[in-house]
SERO-4910 file (N, C-alpha, C, O; in steps of 0.05 Angstrom, whole numbers):
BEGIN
 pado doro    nc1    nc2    nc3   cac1   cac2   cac3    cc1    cc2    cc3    oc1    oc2    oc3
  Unk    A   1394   2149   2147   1411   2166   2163   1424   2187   2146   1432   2182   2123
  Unk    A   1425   2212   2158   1429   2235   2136   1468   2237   2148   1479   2237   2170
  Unk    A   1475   2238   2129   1510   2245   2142   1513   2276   2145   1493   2291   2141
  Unk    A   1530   2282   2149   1542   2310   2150   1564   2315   2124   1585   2303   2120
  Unk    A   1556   2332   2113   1573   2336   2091   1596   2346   2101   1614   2329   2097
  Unk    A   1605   2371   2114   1619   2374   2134   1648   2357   2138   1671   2365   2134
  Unk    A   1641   2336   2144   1655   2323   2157   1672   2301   2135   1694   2291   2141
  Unk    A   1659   2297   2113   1669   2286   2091   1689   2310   2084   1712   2310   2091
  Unk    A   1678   2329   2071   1704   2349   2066   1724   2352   2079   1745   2352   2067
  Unk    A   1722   2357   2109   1743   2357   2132   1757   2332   2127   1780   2336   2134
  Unk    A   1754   2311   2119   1758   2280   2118   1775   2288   2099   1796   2299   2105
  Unk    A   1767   2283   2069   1784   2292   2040   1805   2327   2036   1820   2332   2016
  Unk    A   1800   2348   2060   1821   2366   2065   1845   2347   2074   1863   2339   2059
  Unk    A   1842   2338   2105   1857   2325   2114   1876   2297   2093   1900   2296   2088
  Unk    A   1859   2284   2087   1882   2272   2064   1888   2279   2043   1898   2261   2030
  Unk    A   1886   2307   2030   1897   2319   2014   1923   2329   2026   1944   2323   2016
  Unk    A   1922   2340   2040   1945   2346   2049   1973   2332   2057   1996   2339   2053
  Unk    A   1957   2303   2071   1974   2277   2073   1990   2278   2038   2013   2284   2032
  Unk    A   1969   2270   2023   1976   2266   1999   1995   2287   1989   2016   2278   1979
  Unk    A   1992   2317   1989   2005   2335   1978   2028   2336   1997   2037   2358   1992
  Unk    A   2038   2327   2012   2060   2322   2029   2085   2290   2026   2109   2285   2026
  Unk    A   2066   2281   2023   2078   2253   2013   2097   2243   1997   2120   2233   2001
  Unk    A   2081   2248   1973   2078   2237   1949   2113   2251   1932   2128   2238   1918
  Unk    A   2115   2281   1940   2138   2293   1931   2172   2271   1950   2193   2262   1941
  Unk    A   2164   2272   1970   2177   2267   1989   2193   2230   1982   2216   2221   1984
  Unk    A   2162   2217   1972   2174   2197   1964   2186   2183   1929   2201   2165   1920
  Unk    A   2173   2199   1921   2185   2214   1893   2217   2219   1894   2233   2202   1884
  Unk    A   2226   2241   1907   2250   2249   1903   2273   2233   1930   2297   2237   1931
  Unk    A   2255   2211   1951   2276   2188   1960   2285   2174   1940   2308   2174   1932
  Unk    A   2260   2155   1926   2261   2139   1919   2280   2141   1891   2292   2123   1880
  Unk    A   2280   2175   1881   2290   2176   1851   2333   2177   1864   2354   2172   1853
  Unk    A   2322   2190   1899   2359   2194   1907   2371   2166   1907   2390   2156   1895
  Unk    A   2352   2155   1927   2364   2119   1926   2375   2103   1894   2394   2089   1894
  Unk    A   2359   2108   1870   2374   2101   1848   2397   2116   1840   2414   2104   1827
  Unk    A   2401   2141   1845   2426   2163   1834   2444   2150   1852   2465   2145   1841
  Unk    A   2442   2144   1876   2461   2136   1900   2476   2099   1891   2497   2089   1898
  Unk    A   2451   2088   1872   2457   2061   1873   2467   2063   1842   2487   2049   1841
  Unk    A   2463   2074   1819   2472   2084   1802   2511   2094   1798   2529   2086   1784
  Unk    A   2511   2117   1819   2533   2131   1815   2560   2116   1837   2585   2119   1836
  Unk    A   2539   2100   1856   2553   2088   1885   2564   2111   1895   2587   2117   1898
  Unk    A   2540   2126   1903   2545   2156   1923   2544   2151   1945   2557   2133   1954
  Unk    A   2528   2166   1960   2508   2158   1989   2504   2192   2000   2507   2201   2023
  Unk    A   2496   2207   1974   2492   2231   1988   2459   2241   1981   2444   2254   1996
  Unk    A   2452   2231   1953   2438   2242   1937   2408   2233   1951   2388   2245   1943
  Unk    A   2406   2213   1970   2376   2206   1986   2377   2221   1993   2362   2237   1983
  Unk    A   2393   2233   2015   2389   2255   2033   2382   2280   2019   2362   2294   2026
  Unk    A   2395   2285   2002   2385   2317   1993   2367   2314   1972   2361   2337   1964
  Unk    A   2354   2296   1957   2333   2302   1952   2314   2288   1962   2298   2279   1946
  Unk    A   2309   2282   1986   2294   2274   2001   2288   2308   2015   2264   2314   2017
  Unk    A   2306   2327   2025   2292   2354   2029   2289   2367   2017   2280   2388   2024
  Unk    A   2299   2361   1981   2280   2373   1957   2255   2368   1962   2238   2386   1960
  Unk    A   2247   2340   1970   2224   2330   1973   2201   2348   1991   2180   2361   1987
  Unk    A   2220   2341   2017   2209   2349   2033   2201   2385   2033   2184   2395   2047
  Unk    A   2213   2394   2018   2216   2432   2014   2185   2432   1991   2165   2447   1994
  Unk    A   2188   2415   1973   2162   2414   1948   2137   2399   1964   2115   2403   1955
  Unk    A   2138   2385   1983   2111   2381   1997   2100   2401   2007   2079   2410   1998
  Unk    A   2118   2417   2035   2106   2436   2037   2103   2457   2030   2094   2475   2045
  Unk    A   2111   2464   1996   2104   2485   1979   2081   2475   1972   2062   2490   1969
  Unk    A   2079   2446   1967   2045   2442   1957   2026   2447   1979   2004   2456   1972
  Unk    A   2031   2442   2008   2014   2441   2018   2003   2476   2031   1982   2485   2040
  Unk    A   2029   2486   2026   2026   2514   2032   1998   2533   2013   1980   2549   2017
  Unk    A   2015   2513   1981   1982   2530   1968   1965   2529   1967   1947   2546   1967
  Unk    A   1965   2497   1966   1932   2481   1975   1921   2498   1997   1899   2506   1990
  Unk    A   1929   2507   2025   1916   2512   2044   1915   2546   2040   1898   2556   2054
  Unk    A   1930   2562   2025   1926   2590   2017   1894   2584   2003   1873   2596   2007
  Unk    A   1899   2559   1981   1875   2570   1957   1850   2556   1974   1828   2556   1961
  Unk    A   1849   2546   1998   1817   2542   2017   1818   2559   2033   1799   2555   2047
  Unk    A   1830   2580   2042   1829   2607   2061   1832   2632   2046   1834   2654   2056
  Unk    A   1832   2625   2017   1831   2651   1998   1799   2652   1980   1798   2664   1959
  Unk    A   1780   2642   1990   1755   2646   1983   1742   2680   1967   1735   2693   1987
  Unk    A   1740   2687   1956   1729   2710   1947   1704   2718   1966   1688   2703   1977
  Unk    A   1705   2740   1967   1685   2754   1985   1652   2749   1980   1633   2748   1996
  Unk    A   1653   2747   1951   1621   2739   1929   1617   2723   1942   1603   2726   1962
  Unk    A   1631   2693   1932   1622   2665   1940   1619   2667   1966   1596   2661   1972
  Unk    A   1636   2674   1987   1629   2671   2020   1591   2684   2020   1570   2672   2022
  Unk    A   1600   2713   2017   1566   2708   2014   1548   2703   1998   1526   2713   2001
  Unk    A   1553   2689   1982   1530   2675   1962   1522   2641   1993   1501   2634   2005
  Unk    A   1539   2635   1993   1539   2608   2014   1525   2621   2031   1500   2620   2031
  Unk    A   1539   2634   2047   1522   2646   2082   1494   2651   2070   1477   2635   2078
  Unk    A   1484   2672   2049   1457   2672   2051   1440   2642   2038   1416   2636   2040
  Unk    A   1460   2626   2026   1435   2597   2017   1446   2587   2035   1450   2564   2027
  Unk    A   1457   2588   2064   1446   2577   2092   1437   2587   2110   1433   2573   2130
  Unk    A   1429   2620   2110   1406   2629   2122   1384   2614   2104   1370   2598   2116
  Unk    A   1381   2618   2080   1349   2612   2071   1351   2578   2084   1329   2575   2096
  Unk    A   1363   2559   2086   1360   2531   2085   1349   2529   2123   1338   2510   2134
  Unk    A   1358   2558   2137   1356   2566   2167   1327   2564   2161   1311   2550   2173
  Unk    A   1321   2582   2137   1292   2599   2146   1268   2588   2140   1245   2595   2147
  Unk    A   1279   2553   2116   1257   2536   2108   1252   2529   2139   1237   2540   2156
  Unk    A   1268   2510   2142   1267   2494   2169   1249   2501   2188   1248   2489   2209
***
């Protein structure tokens, strides 16, 4: 059975993004929750949890600039080696 490549990439975009969203988010809870249990605050989860949250979606902002910022070459270098793969067939 032949897969669709397609759909794997769509697959690994999609949890990149999860990931580039995440990962900051639980980074800078988890580093507020010790400053908070450290200093006996109770402010520092909250605000760097929307440090967090502000650096996810700066990551995810570029991530998705640098797959809709393709160079003009490469787009058509691709489109014509999938006309020719049209024109074996």
């Amino acid at each position: 059975m032949k897969y669709n490549r397609n759909v794997y990439q769509a697959l690994m975009m999609i949890s990149q993004f999860g990931i580039n969203m995440l990962v900051p988010i639980f980074i800078c809870s988890f580093a507020g929750m010790f400053l908070d249990w450290k200093f006996e605050t109770s402010f520092w989860t909250v605000v760097l949890f929307f440090v967090g949250a502000l650096a996810g979606f700066t990551n995810v902002f570029r991530f998705a600039k640098k797959i809709y910022e393709t160079p003009a070459v490469t787009r058509r270098r691709s489109t014509k080696r999938q006309d020719d793969k049209k024109e074996e067939e």
